[in-house]
C-alpha positions as CSV (number, residue, x, y, z in Angstrom):
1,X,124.3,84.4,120.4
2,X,123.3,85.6,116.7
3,X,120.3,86.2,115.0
4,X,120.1,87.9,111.3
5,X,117.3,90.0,113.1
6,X,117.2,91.2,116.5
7,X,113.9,92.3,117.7
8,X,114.8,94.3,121.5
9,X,110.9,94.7,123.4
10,X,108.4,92.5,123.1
11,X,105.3,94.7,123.3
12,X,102.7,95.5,120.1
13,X,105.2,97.1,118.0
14,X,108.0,93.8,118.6
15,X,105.4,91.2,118.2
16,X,104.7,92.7,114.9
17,X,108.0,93.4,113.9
18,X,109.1,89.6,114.9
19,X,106.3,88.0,113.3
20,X,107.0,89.4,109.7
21,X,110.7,89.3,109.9
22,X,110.2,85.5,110.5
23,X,107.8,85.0,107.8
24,X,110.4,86.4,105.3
25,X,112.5,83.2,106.5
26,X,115.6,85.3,108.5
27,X,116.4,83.9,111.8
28,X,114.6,86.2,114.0
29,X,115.1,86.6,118.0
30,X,113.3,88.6,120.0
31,X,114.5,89.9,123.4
32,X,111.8,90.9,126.3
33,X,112.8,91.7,129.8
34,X,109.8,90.2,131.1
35,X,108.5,86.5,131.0
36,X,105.6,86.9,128.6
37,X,105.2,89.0,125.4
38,X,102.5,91.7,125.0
39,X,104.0,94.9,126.5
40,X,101.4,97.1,128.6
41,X,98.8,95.3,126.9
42,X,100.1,91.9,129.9
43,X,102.3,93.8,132.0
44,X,100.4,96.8,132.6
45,X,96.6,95.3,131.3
46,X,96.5,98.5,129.3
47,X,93.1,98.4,126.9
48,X,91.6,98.6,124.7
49,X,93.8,97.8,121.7
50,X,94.0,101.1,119.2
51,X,94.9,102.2,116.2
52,X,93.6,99.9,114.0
53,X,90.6,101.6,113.7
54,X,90.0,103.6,110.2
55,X,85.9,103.2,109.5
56,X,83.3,100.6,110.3
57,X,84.1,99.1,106.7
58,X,88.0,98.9,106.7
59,X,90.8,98.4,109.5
60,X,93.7,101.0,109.1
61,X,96.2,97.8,109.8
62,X,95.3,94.2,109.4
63,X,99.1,92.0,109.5
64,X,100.0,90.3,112.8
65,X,96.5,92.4,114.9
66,X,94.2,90.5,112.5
67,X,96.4,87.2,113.2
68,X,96.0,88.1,116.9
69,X,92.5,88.8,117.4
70,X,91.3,85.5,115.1
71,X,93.6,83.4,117.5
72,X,92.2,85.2,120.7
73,X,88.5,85.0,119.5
74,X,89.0,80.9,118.5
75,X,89.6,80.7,122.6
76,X,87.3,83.3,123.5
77,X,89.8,85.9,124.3
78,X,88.4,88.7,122.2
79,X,85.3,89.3,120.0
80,X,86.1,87.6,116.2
81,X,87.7,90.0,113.6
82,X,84.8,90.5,111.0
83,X,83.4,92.3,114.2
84,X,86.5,94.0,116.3
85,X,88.0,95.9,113.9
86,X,84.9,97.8,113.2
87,X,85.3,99.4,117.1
88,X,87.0,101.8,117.8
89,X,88.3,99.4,120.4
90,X,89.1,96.1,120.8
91,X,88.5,94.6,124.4
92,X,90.4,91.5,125.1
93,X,91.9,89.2,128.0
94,X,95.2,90.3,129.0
95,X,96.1,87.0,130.3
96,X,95.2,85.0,127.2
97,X,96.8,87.0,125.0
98,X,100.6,86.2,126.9
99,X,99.7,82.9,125.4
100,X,98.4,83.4,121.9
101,X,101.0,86.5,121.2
102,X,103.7,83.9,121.9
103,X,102.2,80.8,120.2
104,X,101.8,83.1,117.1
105,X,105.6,84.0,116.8
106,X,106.8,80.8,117.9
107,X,105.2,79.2,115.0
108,X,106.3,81.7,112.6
109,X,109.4,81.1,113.8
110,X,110.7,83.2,116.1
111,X,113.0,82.8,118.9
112,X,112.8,84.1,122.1
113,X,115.0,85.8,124.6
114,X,112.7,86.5,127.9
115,X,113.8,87.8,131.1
116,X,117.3,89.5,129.7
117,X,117.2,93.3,130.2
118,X,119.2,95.3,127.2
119,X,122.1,96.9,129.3
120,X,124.4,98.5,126.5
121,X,124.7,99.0,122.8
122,X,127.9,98.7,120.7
123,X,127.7,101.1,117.9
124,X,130.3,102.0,114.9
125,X,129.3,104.4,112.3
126,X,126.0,104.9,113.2
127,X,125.2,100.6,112.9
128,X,124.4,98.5,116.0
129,X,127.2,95.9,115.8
130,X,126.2,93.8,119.0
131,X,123.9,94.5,122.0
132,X,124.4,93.6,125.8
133,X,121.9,92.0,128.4
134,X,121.9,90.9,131.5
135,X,119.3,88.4,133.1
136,X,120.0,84.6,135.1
137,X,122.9,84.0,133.0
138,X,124.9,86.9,133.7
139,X,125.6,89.0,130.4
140,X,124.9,87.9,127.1
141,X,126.4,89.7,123.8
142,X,124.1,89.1,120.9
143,X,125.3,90.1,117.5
144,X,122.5,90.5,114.5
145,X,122.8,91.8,110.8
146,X,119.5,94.6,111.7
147,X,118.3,95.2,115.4
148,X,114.9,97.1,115.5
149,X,114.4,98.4,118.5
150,X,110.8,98.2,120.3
151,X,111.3,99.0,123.8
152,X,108.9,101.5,124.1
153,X,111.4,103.9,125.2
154,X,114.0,103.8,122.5
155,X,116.2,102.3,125.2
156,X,118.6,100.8,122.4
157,X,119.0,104.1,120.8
158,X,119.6,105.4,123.6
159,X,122.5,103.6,124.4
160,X,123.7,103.7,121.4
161,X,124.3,106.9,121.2
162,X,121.7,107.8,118.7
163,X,119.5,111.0,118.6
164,X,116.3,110.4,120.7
165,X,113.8,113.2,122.0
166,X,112.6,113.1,125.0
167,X,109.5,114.6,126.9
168,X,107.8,117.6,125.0
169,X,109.7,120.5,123.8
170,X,108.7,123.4,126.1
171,X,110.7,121.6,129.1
172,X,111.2,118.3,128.5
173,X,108.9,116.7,130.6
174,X,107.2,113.3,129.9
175,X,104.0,111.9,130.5
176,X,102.3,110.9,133.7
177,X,102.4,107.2,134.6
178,X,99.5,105.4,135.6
179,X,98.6,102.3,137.0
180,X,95.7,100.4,135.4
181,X,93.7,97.7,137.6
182,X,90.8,95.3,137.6
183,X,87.8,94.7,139.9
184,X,85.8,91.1,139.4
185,X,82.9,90.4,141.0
186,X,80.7,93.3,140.1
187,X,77.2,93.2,139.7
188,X,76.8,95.4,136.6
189,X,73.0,95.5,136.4
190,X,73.3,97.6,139.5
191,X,75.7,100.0,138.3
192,X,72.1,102.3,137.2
193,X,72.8,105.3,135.3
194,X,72.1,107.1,139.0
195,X,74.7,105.2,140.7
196,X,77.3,105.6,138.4
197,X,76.1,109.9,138.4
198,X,76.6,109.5,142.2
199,X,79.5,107.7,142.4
200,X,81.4,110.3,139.5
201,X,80.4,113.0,141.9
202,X,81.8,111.8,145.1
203,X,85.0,110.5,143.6
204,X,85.0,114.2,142.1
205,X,84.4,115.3,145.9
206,X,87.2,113.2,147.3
207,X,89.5,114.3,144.3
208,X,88.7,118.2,145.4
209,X,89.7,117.5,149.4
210,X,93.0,116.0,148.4
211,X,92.2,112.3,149.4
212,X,92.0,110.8,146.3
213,X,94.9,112.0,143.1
214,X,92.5,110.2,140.7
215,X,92.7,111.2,136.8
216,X,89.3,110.8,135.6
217,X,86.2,109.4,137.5
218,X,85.1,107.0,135.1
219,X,83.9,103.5,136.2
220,X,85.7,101.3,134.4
221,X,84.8,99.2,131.2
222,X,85.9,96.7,129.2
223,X,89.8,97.8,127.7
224,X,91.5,94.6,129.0
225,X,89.2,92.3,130.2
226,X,86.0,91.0,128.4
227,X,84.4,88.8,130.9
228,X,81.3,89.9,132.8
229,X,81.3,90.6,136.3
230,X,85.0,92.1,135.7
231,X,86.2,95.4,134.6
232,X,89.7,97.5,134.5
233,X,90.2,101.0,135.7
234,X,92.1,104.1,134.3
235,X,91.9,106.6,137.4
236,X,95.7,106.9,138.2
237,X,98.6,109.6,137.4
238,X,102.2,109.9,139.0
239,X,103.9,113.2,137.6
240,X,107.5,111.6,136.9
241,X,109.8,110.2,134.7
242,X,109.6,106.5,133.8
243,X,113.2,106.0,132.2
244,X,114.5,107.5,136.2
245,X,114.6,104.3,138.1
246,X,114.0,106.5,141.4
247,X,111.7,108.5,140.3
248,X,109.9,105.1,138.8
249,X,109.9,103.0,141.9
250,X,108.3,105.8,144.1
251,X,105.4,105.8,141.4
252,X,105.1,102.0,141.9
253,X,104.7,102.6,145.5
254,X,102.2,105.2,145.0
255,X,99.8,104.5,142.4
256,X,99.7,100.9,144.6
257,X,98.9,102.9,147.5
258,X,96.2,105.0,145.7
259,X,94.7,102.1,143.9
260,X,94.0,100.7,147.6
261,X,92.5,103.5,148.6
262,X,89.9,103.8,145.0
263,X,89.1,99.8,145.4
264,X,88.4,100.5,149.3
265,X,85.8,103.3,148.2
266,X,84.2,101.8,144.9
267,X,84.0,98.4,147.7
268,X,81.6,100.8,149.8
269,X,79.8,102.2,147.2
């Protein structure tokens, strides 16, 4: 397979990237090991969207986010743009934006590789000749005139043997992972000022006795959902390293376990 451009991760940065290679007119294919494109923001319903925000008066970006959240808003996915980019966030569904994200590349022309994971890189002279994946097929080379690569973890530089930095500079360490979640069915007009105090200082409690590992005690809000009775949770941390396979299915197993265990006690709350 070739393609003049060859887009590797199909998350915020690879939408973008694929999007305005194809409207230049070059033959554009992206590559995402998943089904859907949207990165965290579908895989891991990480919200709000960021970044874009530079005053109330003017977005920082504009491109392929404005393109987005105009689509989104037309099937009430997301608030309209003359209004979203002047937050500091911008809620949306997670689930319709799988479909608009691809609807929007796919009509600027872009093709699409999904469930093929990059597995090597050949590189001469410091230039990506042809990339490897692997998926249903078995392994596919695809060769490209300029690969950009979006994986979120430099994976493709990586592998091809290209300077990367990894984890901060004291002791190379990376991030915590986290696993975001939703809860529907709440009744929000309950969720008092004094009920929310309350419930912040018993998850704080249960933090304290080593029951729960939570990172904050916030009760949720709107970052990847916008629809009422529903909202997603940022309260878990799993000290690892995502690009260690071991290391990344134990935090899986985990932060599954832990969510349980927050959902079983905001349930009772």
């Amino acid at each position: 397979m070739h393609a003049q451009i060859v887009v590797i991760g199909g998350g915020p940065a690879g939408m973008a990237a694929a999007w305005a290679a194809a409207k230049t007119g070059a033959n554009t294919l992206l590559i995402e090991r998943y089904g859907f494109c949207g990165g965290m923001a579908t895989t891991g319903i990480v919200g709000s969207i960021l970044g874009h925000y530079l005053n109330e008066k003017q977005p920082a970006v504009a491109g392929f986010l404005k393109e987005l959240i105009e689509k989104l808003a037309e099937i009430d996915g997301c608030e309209p743009w003359e209004t979203a980019f002047q937050r500091y966030g911008i809620s949306f569904d997670s689930e319709l934006l799988k479909f608009i994200a691809e609807q929007i590349l796919f009509n600027a022309g872009v093709k699409f590789l999904y469930h093929s994971y990059l597995s090597s890189v050949d590189a001469v002279n410091g230039k990506i000749k042809s990339v490897e994946v692997v998926n249903k097929s078995g392994k596919m080379e695809i060769t490209g005139e300029v690969f950009i690569d979006t994986t979120g973890d430099a994976d493709a530089a990586y592998y091809g043997g290209f300077e990367c930095t990894k984890g901060r500079p004291q002791d190379g360490k990376t991030e915590s992972m986290g696993c975001i979640f939703k809860i529907a069915g709440i009744d929000e007009e309950k969720l008092t000022e004094e009920v929310i105090k309350k419930a912040r200082e018993k998850l704080l409690q249960l933090r304290q006795q080593g029951y729960l590992k939570i990172f904050n005690e916030g009760l949720g809000g709107k970052g990847s959902t916008i629809r009422k009775s529903e909202r997603s949770f940022n309260m878990t941390r799993f000290a690892g390293d995502a690009t260690n396979a071991i290391e990344l299915t134990q935090a899986e197993i985990e932060l599954r376990k832990e969510t349980f265990k927050i959902f079983d006690f905001l349930k009772k709350m």
